[in-house]
N, C-alpha and C positions, 0 to 999 in steps of 0.2 A: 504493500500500500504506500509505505513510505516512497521505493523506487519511483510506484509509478507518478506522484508527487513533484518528486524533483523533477522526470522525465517533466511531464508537463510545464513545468516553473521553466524549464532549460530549455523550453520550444517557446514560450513565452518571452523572453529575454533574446534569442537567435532573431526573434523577430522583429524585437524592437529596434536591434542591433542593425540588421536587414536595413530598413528604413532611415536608420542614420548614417548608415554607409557613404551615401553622396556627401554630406554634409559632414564628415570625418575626413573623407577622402579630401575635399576642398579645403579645410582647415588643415590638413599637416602640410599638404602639397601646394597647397597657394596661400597658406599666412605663416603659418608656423615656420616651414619649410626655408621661403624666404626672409623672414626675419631676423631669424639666426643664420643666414647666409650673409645677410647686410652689417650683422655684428660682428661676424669674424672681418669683413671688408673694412668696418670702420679702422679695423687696428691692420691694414695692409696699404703700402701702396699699388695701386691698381689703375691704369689707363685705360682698362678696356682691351686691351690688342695683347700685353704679355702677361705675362704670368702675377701675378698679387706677391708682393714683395713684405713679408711680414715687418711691422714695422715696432708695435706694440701699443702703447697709447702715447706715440710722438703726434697724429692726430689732433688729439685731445687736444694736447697742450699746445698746441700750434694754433688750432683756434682760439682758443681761451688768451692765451698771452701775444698774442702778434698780428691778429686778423679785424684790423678796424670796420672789415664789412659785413662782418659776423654781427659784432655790436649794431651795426647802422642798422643792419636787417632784422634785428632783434626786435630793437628800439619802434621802430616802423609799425610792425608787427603787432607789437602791444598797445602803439598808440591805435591801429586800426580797431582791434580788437574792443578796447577801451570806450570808444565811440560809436562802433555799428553796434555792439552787440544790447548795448542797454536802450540805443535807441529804437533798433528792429523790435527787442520784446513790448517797449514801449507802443508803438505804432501797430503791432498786430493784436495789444488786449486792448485799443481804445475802438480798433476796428470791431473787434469781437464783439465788446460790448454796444458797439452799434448794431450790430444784427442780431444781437440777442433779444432786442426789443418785439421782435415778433411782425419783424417786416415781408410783405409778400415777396413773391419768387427767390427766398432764402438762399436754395440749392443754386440758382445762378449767380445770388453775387457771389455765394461760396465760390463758386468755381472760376467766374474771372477774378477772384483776389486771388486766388491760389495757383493762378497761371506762371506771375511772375517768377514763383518760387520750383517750377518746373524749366524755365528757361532763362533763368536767369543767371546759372553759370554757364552756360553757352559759350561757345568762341562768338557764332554771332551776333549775340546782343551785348557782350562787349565791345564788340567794330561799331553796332548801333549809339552805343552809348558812346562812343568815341567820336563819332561824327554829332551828335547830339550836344556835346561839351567842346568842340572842336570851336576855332576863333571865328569862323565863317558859320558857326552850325547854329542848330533851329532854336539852340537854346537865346543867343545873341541877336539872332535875327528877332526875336519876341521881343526882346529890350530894350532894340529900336527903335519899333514903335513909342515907345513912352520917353525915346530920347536918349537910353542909358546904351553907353557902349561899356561891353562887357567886355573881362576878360577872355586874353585864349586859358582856357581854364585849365585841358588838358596840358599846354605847354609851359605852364608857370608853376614850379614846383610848391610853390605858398598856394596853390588850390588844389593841383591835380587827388592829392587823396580825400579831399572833401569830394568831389567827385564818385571815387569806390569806394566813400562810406553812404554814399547818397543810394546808389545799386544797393547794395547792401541792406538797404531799410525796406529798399523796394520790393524786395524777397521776401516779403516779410508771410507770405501765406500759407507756409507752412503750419509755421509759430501760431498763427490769426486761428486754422482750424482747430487745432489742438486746444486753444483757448477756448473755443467758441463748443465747444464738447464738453471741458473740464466747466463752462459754465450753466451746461443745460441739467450738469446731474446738482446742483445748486437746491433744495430745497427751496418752493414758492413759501411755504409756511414763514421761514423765517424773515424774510420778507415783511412780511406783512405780521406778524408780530412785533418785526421793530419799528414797523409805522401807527402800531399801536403806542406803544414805550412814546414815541413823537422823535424818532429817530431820523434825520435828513438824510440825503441818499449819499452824501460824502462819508456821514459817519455809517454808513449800511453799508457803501463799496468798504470801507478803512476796517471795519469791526465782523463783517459776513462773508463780499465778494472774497479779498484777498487773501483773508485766513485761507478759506475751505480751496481755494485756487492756488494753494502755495505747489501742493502737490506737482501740479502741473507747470508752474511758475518754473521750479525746481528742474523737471524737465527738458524743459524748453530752454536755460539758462543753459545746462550742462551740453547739453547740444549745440547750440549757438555758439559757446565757446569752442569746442572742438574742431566744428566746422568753419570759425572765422580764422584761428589760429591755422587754419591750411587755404588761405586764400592764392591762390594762384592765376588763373587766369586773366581774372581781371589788370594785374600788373601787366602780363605779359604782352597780352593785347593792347592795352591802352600807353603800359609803359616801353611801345618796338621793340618788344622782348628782352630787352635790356636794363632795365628797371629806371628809365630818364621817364623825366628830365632831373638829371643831376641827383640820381639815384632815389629821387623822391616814390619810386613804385616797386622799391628791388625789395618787396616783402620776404622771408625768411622763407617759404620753398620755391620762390622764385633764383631766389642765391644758391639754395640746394640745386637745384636744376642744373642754373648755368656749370657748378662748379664739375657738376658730374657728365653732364650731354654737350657744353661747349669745351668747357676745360678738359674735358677727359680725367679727373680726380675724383675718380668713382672713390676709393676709398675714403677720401677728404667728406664726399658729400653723403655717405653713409653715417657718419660721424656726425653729419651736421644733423641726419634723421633721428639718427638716437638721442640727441639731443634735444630736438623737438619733442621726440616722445614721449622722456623724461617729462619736459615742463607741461605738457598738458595734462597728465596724470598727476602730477602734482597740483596745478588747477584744479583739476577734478577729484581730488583725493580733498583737499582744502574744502569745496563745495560741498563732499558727502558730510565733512566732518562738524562744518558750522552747520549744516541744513537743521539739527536737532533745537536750535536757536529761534526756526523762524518757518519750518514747515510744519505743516499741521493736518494730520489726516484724518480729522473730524471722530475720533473713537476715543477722547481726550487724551491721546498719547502723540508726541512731535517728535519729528528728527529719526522715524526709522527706517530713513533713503540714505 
């Protein structure tokens, strides 16, 4: 009886096993696989053409103490980071909370807000957006009309990143629906018991909305950051692949890029990924740690993300 028990349990388990096979196979052979292939790279010198010349962590230190564009591209990086990300969350819960209201054809403005954020890393609509901000482009043309000559926005490094934090917000649909979800499970009750109390709907957003939305807040925050910390395209496009004007676009895997597909210093620019890695999981390690401070998952207990 026992035997047949196990048998059973062990055709139970072969099957489950079965089914994650593809998603095993994809994990050691396309993440696992290469990641520890880019770690050993980081500590080799490596052109691509001869053989990986072990180096050890001279690497490391070569960025750290000697590579001012390491810094620049750091620097960049965070200031982008710093400004799209609190303004995108910002921009897709005030949108949310406007369709929450219970306006008709929901499902479609859902879905042209959320278009942007399907195309908006694009190579395309970064060329758009580049002709859009460009000195001659549609955005200056507008501002003629009323007189004002604008700048070339793209080509003047005191604007061009205001420009792909601007994109940046624009995408915001993702963020928007996920908000717009985490507000529908909202009890109406409480609602309307704090307009009993004579509660205004500032202290209702401040004391109901954003508690019970932290959950989702939380989400969407730790994402956002992940995702702005690997901004790429936008640079490359906007900044002629080279991150100008006068390195105002050479965001930090923009610089991984060049060092590893122009320069040929694959192992340099593994080194610089690990690096990155590092500080996003520290980000995100930082975010799980305070989240007990200020999420709140409505069962009186906070901070168990």
């Amino acid at each position: 009886m026992q035997h047949s028990r196990k048998t059973s349990l062990w055709r139970q388990d072969r099957t489950a096993y079965l089914f994650l096979l593809p998603w095993l196979i994809g994990f050691f052979c396309l993440t696992l696989g290469p990641m520890l292939g880019s770690l050993y790279l980081s500590m080799t010198k490596f052109n691509l053409l001869t053989s990986p010349r072990w180096l050890g962590m001279d690497n490391y230190a070569e960025i750290f103490k000697g590579d001012d564009s390491f810094y620049h591209s750091l620097a960049l990086t965070f200031k982008y980071v710093f400004f799209s990300v609190p303004l995108r969350l910002l921009f897709a819960l005030l949108v949310a909370l406007a369709l929450n209201k219970g306006i008709r054809a929901l499902g479609l403005y859902r879905t042209v807000y959320y278009i942007p954020s399907l195309l908006g890393g694009s190579v395309a609509i970064a060329i758009v957006w580049r002709k859009l901000f460009d000195g001659d482009g549609l955005l200056n043309h507008f501002l003629s009309w009323f007189g004002i000559q604008g700048p070339a926005w793209i080509a003047n490094p005191n604007y061009v990143l205001h420009t792909i934090v601007t994109l940046s917000v624009w995408q915001f649909g993702s963020a928007m629906v996920i908000f717009l979800a985490g507000l529908k499970q909202v009890p109406a009750d409480l609602y309307e018991a704090a307009q009993v109390d004579g509660a205004g709907k500032a202290r209702q957003f401040f004391r109901i909305t954003l508690p019970l939305l932290s959950p989702v807040l939380f989400f969407n925050l730790v994402m956002s950051i992940i995702n702005s910390f690997q901004v790429f395209t936008p640079g490359f496009v906007i900044g002629d692949g080279r991150g100008g004007p006068l390195d105002a676009t050479l965001f930090y895997t923009l610089y991984l890029y060049l060092k590893g597909f122009s320069f040929f210093d694959m192992g340099y620019a593994s080194a610089l990924a690990w690096i990155m890695l590092i500080i996003i999981a520290l980000f995100t390690a930082v975010i799980f740690v305070t989240s007990k401070y200020w999420v709140f998952y409505g069962d009186g207990k906070e901070g168990r993300g």
